[in-house]
N, C-alpha and C positions, 0 to 999 in steps of 0.2 A: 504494500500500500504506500503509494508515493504521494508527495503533495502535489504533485503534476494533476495526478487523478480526483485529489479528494479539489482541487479547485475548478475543473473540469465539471464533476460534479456537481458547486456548490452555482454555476455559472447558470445551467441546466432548470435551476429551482431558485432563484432569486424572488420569483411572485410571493412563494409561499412558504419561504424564509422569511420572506420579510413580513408576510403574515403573522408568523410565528412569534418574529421579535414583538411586533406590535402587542399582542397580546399577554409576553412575557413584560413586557416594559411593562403595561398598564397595571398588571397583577402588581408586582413588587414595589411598584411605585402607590401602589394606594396603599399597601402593607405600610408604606416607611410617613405619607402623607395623613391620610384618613386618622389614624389613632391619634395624631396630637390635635387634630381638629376637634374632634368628640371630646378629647380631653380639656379640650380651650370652652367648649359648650358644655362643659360638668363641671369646669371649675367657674364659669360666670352663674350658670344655676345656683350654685352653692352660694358663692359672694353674693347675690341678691339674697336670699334666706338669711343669711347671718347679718345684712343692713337692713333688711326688714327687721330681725326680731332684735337687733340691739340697738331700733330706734323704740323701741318699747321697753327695752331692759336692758342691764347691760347681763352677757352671758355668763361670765365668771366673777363672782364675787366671794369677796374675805368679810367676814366680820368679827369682832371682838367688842371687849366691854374691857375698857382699862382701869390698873387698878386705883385708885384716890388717895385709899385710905391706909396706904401702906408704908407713909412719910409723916415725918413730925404734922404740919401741920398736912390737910387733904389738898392736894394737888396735880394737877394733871397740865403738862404741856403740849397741848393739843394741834398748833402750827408746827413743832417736832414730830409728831408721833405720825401726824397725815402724812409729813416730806418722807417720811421711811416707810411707807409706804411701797415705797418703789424695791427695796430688800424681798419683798412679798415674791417680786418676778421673778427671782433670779432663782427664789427655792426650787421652780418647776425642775424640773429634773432633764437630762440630755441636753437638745435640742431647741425644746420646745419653748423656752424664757426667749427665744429671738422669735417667734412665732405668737406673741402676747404683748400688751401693751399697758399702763395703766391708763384710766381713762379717768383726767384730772387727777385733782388732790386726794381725793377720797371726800366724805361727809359724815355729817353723824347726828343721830336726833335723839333725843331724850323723849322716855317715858310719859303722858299726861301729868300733867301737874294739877291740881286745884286753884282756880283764879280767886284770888279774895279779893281785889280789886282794879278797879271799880266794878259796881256789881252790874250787869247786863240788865240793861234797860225793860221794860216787861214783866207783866207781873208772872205771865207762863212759865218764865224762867226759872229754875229754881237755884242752876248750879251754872257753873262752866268749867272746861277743862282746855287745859292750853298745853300741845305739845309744841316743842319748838325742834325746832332741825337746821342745819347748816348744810345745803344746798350749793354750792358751788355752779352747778349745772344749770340750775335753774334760771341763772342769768339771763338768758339767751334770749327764755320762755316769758316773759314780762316783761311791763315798761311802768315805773316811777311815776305818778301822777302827782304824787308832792314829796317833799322831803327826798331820800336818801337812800341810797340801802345802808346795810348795818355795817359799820366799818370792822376791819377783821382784827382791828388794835384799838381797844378801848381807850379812850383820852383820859388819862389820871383824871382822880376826881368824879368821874361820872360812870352810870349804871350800863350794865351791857346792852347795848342798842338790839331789836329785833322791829323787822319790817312783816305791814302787816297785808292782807290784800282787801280792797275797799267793801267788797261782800264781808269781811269778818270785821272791818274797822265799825262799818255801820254794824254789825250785828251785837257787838260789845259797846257803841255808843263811845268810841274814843276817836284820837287823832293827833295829828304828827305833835310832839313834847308830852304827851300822856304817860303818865308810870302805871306800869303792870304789875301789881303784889300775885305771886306765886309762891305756894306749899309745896317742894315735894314730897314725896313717901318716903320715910326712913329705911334704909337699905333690911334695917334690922330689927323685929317687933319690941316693940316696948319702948325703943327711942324718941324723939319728938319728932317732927316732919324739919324740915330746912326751910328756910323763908328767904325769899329773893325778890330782887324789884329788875323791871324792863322799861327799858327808856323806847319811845316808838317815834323811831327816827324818820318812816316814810309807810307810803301806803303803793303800792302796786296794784297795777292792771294784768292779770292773765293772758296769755296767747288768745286767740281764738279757736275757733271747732276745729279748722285744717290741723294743730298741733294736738298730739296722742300724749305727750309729756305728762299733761296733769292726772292724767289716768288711775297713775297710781303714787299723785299726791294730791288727792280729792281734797281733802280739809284744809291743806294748806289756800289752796285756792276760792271754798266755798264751802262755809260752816254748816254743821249738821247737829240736828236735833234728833235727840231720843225719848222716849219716856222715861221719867226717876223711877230708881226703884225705890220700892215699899214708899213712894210718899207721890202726892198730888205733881202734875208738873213736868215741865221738861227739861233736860239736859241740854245745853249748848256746847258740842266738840268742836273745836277751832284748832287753827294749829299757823306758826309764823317763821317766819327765816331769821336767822341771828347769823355772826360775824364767827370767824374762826376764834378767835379768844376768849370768846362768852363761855364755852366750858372749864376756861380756867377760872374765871370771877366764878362762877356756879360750884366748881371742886372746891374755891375756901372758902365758899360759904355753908359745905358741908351736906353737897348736893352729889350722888355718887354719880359713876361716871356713866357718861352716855350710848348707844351702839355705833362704834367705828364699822364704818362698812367702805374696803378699797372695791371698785369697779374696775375689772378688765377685757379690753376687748381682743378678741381674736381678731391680729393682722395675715390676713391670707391673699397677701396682691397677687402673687405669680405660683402657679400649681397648689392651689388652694386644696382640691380634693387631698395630694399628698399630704399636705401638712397640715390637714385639718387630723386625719388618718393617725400621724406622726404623735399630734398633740392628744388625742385623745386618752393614750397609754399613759402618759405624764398625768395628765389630771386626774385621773380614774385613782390615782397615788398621792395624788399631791394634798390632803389633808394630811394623809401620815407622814409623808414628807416634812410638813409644819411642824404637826407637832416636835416629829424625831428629833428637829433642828431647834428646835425654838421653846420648850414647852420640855421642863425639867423641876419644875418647885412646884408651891401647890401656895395658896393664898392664904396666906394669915387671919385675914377678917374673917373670908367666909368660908376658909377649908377646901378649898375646890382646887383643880388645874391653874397653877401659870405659867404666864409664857413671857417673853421679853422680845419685843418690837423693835429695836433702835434703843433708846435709851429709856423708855416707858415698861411698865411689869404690864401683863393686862391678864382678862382673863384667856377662857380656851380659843383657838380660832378654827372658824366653821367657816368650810367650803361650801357654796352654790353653783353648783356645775352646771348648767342649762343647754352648752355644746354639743356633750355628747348625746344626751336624746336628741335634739336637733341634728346633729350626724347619722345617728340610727333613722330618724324618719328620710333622711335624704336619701341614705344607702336604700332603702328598700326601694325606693322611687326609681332610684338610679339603675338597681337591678333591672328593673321591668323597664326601664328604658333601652339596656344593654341587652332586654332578650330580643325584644323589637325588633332592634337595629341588627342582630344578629343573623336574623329570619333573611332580610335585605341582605346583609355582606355573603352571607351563605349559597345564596339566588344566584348575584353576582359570580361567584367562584363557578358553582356549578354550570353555567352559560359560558361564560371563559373557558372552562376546560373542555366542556363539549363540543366550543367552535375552533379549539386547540385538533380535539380527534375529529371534525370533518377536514380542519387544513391537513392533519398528515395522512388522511384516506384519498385526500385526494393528488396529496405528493406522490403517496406511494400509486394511481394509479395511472399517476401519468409515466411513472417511472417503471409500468409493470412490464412493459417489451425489454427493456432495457437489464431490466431485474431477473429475466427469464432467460435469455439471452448469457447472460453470466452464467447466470445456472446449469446451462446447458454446457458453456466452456469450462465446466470444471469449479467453477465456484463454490466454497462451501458455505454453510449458513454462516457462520462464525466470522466468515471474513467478511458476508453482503452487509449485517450487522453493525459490524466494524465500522464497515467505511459509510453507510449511512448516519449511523451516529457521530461520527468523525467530523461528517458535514455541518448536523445541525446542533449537537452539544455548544461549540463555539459560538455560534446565534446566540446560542439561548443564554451562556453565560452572558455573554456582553451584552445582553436586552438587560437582564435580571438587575448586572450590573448600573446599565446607564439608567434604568429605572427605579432602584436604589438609590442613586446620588440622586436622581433629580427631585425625588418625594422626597428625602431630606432638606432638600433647600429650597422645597418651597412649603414645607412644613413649619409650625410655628415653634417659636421656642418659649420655655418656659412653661409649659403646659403638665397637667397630669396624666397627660396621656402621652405614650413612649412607644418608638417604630416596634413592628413586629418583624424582626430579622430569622426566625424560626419558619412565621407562614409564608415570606417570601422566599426562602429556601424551598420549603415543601414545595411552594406552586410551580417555581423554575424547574425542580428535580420532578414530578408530577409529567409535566411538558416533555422535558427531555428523555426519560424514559419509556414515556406515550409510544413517543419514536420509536425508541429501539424495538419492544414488547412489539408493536404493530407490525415492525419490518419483520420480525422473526416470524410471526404470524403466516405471514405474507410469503416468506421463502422458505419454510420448515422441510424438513423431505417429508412424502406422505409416509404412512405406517405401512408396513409389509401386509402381502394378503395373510388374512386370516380363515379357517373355516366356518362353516356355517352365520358370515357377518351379516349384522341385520341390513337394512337398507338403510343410505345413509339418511335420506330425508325421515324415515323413523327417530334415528339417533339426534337426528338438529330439531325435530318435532319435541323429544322426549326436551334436551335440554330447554328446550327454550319454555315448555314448561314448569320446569324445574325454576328457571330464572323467572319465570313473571310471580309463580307462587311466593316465592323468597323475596320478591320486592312488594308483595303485596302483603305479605304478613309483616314485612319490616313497619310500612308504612301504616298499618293499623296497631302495632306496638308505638311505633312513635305518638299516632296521639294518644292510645290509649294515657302513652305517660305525660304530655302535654296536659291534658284534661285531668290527671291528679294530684299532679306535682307542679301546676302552672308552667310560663316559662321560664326557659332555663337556657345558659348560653350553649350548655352539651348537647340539649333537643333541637340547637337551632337548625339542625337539618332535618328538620319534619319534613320542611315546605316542598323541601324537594325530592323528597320521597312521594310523598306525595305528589308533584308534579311528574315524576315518572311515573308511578303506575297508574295515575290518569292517562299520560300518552300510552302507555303498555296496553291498558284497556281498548283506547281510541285505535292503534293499530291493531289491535283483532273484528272492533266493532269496522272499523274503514272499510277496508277491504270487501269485507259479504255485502254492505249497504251498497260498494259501490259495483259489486256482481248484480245484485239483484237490479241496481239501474240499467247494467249493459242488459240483460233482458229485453226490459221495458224497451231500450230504445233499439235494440235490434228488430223488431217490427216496424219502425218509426221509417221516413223517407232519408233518403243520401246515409252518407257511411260516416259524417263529421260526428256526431253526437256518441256514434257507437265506439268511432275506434279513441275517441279520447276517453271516454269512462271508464271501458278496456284497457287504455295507455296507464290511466290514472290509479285503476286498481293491481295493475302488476307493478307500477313503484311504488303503490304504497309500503308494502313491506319493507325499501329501502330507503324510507324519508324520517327512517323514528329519528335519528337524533335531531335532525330539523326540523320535526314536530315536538320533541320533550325541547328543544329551546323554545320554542315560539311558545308552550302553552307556560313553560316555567318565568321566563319573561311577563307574557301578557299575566299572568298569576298574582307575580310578585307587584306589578305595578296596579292593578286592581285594589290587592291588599292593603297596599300602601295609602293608595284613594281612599279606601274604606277607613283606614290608623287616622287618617287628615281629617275628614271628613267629620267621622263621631266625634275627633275630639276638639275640630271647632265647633259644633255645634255645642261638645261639652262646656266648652269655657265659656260660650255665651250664657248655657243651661247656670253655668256653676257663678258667672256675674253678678247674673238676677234672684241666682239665691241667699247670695253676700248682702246685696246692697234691698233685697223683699220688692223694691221699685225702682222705679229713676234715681232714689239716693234715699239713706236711714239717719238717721240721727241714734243715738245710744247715750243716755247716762247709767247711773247707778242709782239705785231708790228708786223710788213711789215718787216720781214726779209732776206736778199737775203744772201745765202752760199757764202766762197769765192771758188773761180773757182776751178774744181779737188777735190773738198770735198767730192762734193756727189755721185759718183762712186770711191772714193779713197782709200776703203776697199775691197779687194776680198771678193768674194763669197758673198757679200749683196749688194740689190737692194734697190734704195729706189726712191719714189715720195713725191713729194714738194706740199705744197697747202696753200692756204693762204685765208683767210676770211677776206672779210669787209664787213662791216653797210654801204648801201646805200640809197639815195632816188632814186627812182625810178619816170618816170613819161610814162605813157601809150601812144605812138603813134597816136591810134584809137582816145579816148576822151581825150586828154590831164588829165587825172585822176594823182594825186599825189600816189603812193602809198609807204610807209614808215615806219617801216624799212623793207628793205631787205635785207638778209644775199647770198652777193656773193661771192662763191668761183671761185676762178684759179687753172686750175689744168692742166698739160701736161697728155693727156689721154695714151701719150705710154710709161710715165711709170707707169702709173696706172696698163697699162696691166703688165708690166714685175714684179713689185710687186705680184701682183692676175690675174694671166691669166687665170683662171676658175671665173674667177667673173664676171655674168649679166650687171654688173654697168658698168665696165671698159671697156666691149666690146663696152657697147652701147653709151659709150663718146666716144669708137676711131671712131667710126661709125659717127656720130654725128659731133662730133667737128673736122674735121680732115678738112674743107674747110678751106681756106685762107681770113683770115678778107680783106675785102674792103672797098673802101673809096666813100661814096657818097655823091655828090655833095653840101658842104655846110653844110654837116652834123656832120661832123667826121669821125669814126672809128666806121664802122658796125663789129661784133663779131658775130660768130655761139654759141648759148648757149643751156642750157635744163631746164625746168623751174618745178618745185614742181606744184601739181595741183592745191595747193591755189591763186599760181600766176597767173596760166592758166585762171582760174575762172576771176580775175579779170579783164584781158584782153586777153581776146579769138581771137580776129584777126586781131591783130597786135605785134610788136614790142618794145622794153622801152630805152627810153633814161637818159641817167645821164652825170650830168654835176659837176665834180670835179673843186670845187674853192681853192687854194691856196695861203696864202698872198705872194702875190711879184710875183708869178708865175701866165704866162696866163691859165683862163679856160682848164679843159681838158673834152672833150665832147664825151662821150661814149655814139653808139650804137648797143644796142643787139638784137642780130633775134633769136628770140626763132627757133628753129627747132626741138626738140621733149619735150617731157614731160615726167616725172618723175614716175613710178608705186610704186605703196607702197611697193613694195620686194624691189624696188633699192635706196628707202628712210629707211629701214632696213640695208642695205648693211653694211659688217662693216667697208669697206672702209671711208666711210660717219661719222664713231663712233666716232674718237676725237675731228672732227671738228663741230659735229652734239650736242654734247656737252655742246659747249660754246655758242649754240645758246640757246635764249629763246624757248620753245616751243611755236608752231602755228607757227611762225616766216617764212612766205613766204622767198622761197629758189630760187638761182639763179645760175649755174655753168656753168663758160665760161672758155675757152684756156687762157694756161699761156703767148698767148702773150698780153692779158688786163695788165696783171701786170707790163707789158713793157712800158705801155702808161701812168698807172695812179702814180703818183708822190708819194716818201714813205713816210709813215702813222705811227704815235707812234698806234691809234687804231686798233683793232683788234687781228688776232694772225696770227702765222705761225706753221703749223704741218708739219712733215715731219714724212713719212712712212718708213719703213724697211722690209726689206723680207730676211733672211739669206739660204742662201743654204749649202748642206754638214756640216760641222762642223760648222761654224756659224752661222744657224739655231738652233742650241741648247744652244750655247754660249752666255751667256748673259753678260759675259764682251765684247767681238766683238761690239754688238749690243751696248750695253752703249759708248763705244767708239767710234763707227763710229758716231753715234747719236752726240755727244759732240763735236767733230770732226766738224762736219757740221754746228750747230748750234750757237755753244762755249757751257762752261760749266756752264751755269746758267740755259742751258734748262732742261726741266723737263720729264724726260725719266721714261717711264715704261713698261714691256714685259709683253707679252703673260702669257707665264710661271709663272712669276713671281704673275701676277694677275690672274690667275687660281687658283693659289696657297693658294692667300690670301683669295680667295672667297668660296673655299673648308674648311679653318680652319673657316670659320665660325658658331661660337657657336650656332647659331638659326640653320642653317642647319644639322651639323653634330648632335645638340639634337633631329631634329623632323628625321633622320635618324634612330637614336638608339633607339628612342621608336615606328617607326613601326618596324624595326627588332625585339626587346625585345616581343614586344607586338603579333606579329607572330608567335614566339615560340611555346612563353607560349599557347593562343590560340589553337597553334597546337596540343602539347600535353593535354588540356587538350577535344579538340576536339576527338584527338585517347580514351584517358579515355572514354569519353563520349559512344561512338563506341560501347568500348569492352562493357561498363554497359550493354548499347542497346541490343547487340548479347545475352548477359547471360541472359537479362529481355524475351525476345523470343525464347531462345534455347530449353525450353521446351518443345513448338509446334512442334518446326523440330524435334526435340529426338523424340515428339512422332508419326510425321509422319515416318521418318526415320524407327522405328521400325515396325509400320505398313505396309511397303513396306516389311521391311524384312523378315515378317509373310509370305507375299504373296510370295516370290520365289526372290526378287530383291538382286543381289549380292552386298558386299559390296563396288567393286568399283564404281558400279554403284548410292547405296545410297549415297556414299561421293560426288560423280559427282551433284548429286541432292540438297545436301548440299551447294555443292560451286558454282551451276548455279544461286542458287537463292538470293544468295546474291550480284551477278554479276551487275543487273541490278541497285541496291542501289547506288551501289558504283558509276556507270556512271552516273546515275542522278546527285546524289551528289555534283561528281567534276564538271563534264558540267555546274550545277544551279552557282554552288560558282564560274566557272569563270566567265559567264555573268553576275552575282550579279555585280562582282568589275570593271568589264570592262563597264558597262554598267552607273555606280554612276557615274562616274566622267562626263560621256559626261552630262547625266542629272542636271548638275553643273557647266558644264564647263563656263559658265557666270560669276559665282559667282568665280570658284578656280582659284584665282590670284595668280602664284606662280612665277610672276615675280619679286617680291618683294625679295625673297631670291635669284634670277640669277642676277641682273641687265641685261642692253642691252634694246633693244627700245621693248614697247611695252611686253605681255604676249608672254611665250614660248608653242609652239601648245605641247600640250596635248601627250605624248609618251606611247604607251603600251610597259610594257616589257615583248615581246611574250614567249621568254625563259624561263623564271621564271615562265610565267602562264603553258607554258607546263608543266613544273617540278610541280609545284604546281600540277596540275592535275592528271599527272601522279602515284606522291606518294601518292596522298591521295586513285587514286581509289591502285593502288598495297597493302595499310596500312588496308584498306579495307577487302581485299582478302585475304592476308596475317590474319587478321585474323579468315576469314572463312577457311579458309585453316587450321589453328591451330584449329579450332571449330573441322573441319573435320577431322583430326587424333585423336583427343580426343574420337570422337563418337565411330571410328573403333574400339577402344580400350575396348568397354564394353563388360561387360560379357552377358553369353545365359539370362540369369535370368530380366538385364536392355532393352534385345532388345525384348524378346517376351511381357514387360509391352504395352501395347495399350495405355492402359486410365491413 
């Protein structure tokens, strides 16, 4: 074997070398590309998760209570103890202290105190309580309307300044130079309380509804009342911001110390997925980390654990780890993202390599005189072997190769996602092998005779039995396991299992359908019809691999329609369950609008609802049943909010009797009850009885009169309120005159719906402000739009987007590739029928007609088999494809075909089809006398 030869050779088959390269380049280069992109679209998913929830919290936090009392006189240096703060980070373990940050100083708030003065205006009032907190953060969130904030260095001489917010200045009746007499509680029973004065430096205005901050520092921004107990009266809880130093006036005045609490946030810019992964192990350790390091004596005062900060004793310190369950809900998202995308890459491969073995069928069969020919001079297998692979090994390397480097550089860096140098290996060696394995095929010596040997078309009869049983029980294993073990990245070759023994099927069913046509048209007039259906049914047998591409392709792109499809519809489904309408409002409490609010914007509607935790107890058996989440709701403006909505019709329906009063009883309510409750008490009624201190019993009862169906427990009227329940959580919704009767509640919450009409339906300033309007501006507002919006830029969705589109393409084309091989691997046959006919008398539009009949029917199998393939996976799945995960909203989104697309799909592939039998067929017309009278 000389290089003379093997380039001679390589000279011979350049078409379909360079076919080969192509195909080899594309594989290895998405191997080296594709992964860091998926991993660039999983680590942007992640970094939005982790700035959505640490604009609500921060996710890692330390706290401690330092000690006071452990120095001559009680002292605590609290602008020190914050600054060391930052020592906290460094305890993480490995790595992962460069992976964290502190977020600010730290803060820290003290316990309720008793206000002794001045005494809150009102006779209702009986008490007040005043926590105070050092807030750092909060700056941002507010603006100063008089005075000052509280300086963080007290001025010799004067009390420690705390700022108030004008909701709590008016509700205590003070203002800017006011003194605050405060009791604390004595750390230790028997002692006296601590007394302290507050100088009230300034009054503050809150953010408004767009900002979540005050969320969860409600009192600081908007005082709350409760009932006293054992005596007449209410409570007034308030709470105010002071300066970094106020805990040290407050330590020598014999005040213990307060909850330090440092906040940090996870920095994850570049490969976030990794190093969120990295960080997770540290933390899951990092309390005992502290302690181990830190946390060695035990308290003198009160006997317990301490630990030393920087120069401070305190007490124990407690970790809030909020990361890592936030990383566990991502990872399970992300799995089912990655089985997805799986299904796609797996498509891909399996198309790739099938149009790898029509390019070397058809190498080898332009090469078979030439391959014979050798054979006949002595050639052995061993050398034909040789020196074909000799030829295209080389190719394949240098594709494998140049498509290696090229997916690296234009792959991204920094990513958690990392080239696959194993599957690109596999698929080049896959390729190159193909070769060899098929040439030896192709030049084998046959087997000596044997006696009594069956026939061979028995023996190919038998195997080929054999092989379609074994790919069909493959393929009903695969989903068997699909369907009980979800998916999975090792299952992701269902689909194409399945999409072969779909074609496996389709070439047994072909064939006889397309016998029983020649039939039909052998009675019929002229010989066109008959000898293409006959043309058609003897290649069928030889067109499987260019029917398992076409229906495997058309399958996967179907699929992928359908993945798009359901789960835009899901996220609009899961927007309007977020937002119940155009946009919610939310606070906390029992809150009632002031009059004129809630119709005080043109053109938007809105409905009021309000949740509370009740016990319940059954009429029938006297049965306790506890909790129950009941809502109030006015059903007619439920309707004017959504007057195409099931739910709201069936509460005007419903609820629209006039509560009555029976004897002894109370206040019977018309209600609708969830089925869970139904279940509990089937026939009767439920009583509740509200105790509040100082006020008499209030004795509610409710008369179920219909029951709840699971589309109107979906409803997304039901979505912001449905929310804040636990799930399973027996449900109970009665007329907003209950809210009239039962006495207000710091528990639970209040929602308030919106519905904009004309312009303010799109307006999402309108809506935030009628919203604010209603509620004030602490509640927590967010639109439709707005949360559409955010749930579409999301990185897990919009990545498993891009890679079945990508993945579709590509597919496509190299599905058409595959095609044309196909046509060129059999054009032979037709040329030499074609020519044949033309001997006998047959013109040549009539051979061309013959030409393009009998490619006709390929092409409609084809596209028909590929859409059932993809319409058909998913229902067989549909158990397992959870794509609720990526929508939000209750419950899985039903299953959506995108019938468009599958038309379009079908339609191009059979016209791509045609199109190129059509081009076959002007080529043919085009020979000369000399190619058409060849027969043999």
């Amino acid at each position: 074997m000389t290089l003379r030869l093997i380039r001679r050779e390589t000279r011979g088959d350049l078409p379909l070398l360079a076919c080969l390269a192509v195909l080899v380049l594309a594989l290895t280069g998405m191997c080296a590309w594709a992964p860091a992109v998926a991993g660039r679209q999983e680590d942007r998913a992640l970094r939005q998760r982790i700035a959505a929830a640490q604009t609500q919290a921060s996710l890692i936090r330390v706290s401690t209570v330092p000690e006071v009392f452990n120095s001559g006189p009680p002292s605590v240096n609290m602008a020190s103890l914050l600054s060391d703060g930052r020592t906290l980070v460094h305890r993480l373990s490995g790595s992962a202290a460069r992976h964290v940050t502190l977020a600010g100083s730290g803060s820290y708030e003290y316990n309720q105190a008793t206000l002794t003065s001045p005494h809150p205006p009102g006779p209702a009032i009986t008490s007040a309580k005043l926590a105070i907190s050092d807030l750092p953060q909060a700056k941002a969130h507010l603006r100063y309307v008089s005075g000052h904030a509280p300086a963080d260095r007290t001025p010799l001489g004067t009390a420690p300044q705390i700022g108030l917010s004008q909701a709590t200045a008016q509700a205590l009746g003070v203002r800017v130079g006011s003194r605050l007499g405060l009791d604390f509680a004595s750390p230790r029973a028997g002692l006296p309380a601590s007394h302290a004065v507050l100088l009230v430096s300034g009054v503050f205005r809150p953010a408004s509804g767009a900002d979540d901050f005050w969320s969860s520092w409600q009192t600081v921004a908007q005082p709350l009342r409760y009932p006293a107990q054992n005596a007449a009266g209410s409570v007034l809880a308030v709470a105010g911001l002071v300066g970094t130093d106020a805990a040290d006036w407050l330590a020598n005045a014999g005040v213990s110390g307060p909850s330090v609490t440092w906040e940090m946030h996870a920095d994850l810019r570049r490969a976030a997925l990794d190093r969120a992964r990295a960080l997770s192990g540290p933390l899951s350790r990092y309390g005992v980390d502290l302690d181990t390091a830190l946390c060695r004596g035990t308290d003198e005062f009160t006997g317990g654990e301490s630990c030393q900060v920087g120069g401070q004793r305190t007490g124990p310190l407690v970790v809030a780890d909020a990361l890592t369950p936030l990383l566990d809900t991502f990872t399970t998202q992300d799995h089912q993202a990655r089985a997805l995308a799986t299904f796609a890459i797996d498509s891909l491969a399996a198309v790739s390599l099938a149009t790898a073995v029509v390019a070397v069928r058809l190498l080898l069969r332009r090469r078979g005189p030439h391959l014979r020919l050798q054979r006949a001079r002595g050639a052995s297998t061993v050398r034909l072997v040789l020196l074909r692979s000799a030829v295209t090994w080389p190719v394949v390397l240098i594709a494998a190769l140049l498509g290696w480097a090229g997916g690296r550089s234009l792959a991204p860096t920094g990513t958690s996602g990392s080239p696959q140098p194993m599957a690109a290996a596999l698929a080049a060696a896959t390729v190159a092998l193909a070769v060899s394995l098929m040439t030896w095929l192709a030049v084998r010596e046959p087997r000596g005779p044997r006696r009594r040997r069956r026939p061979r078309r028995t023996v190919a009869g038998g195997r080929r039995v054999v092989m379609e049983t074994t790919v069909l029980l493959a393929a009903a294993a695969g989903v068997a396991a699909l369907r009980s073990q979800g998916p999975d990245p090792v299952l992701g070759a269902v689909p194409v299992l399945v999409a072969l023994a779909a074609a496996l099927v389709l070439l047994r069913i072909h064939p006889l359908a397309l016998r029983l046509l020649a039939r039909r048209t052998r009675r019929g007039k002229g010989a066109v019809g008959f000898v293409a259906v006959s043309g058609a049914a003897h290649d069928a047998p030889a067109t499987g691999l260019a029917l398992f591409v076409m229906v495997l392709t058309l399958g996967t792109a179907v699929f992928g329609g359908l993945v798009q499809h359901t789960i835009g519809d899901g996220l609009a489904a899961g927007a309007a369950w977020s937002a119940g309408a155009d946009a919610c409002a939310i606070t906390p409490g029992s809150t009632t609008p002031a009059p004129g609010t809630l119709n005080g914007t043109a053109g938007i509607r809105t409905a009021l609802q309000h949740l509370h935790t009740l016990d319940l107890v059954g009429d029938a058996d006297g049965a306790e049943i506890s909790p129950v989440a009941v809502i109030t709701v006015d059903p007619r403006q439920l309707v004017a909010v959504a007057p195409r909505s099931p739910l709201a019709g069936a509460l005007l329906s419903a609820l629209t009797a006039s509560p009555r009063t029976p004897g002894g009883r109370g206040v019977a309510l018309p209600s609708v009850v969830s089925p869970a409750l139904r279940a509990r008490e089937a026939g009767g009624g439920f009583t509740s009885t509200i105790q509040t201190h100082g006020r008499p019993a209030v004795h509610l009862s409710l008369n179920p009169v219909g029951t709840l169906t699971a589309a109107d427990l979906r409803d997304p009227l039901l979505g912001p309120v449905s929310e804040q329940v636990t799930p399973g959580t027996p449900m109970l919704i009665t007329t907003a005159s209950a809210e009239h009767l039962m006495p207000q509640q710091s528990s639970g919450s209040t929602v308030l719906l919106l519905h904009g009409e004309g312009d303010a339906a799109t307006s999402t300033t309108a809506l935030r402000s009628a919203a604010t309007t209603a509620l004030g501006p602490l509640a927590q507002v967010r639109t439709r739009s707005q949360t559409l919006a955010a749930l579409r830029d999301d990185g897990l969705t919009q990545g498993l987007g891009n890679i079945y589109a990508t993945t579709s393409a590509l597919a496509a084309l190299t599905g058409l590739l595959a095609v044309a091989l196909d046509l060129i691997l059999t054009s032979g046959e037709r040329s030499r029928t074609t020519s044949l006919l033309r001997t006998l008398g047959l013109g040549g539009k009539e051979a061309g007609a013959v030409n393009f009949l009998q490619m006709l029917p390929f092409a409609g199998v084809s596209a028909l088999g590929g859409a059932l393939v993809g319409l058909l996976e998913p229902r067989l799945m549909a158990q397992t494809l959870n794509l609720g995960q990526f929508t939000g909203g209750p419950g899985r989104p039903p299953l959506r075909t995108d019938y468009s697309l599958t038309l379009v799909l079908v339609g191009g592939a059979i016209l791509l089809v045609l199109a190129a039998a059509a081009t076959e067929t002007v080529l043919a017309r085009k020979r000369r006398l000399a190619a058409v009278l060849r027969v043999m």
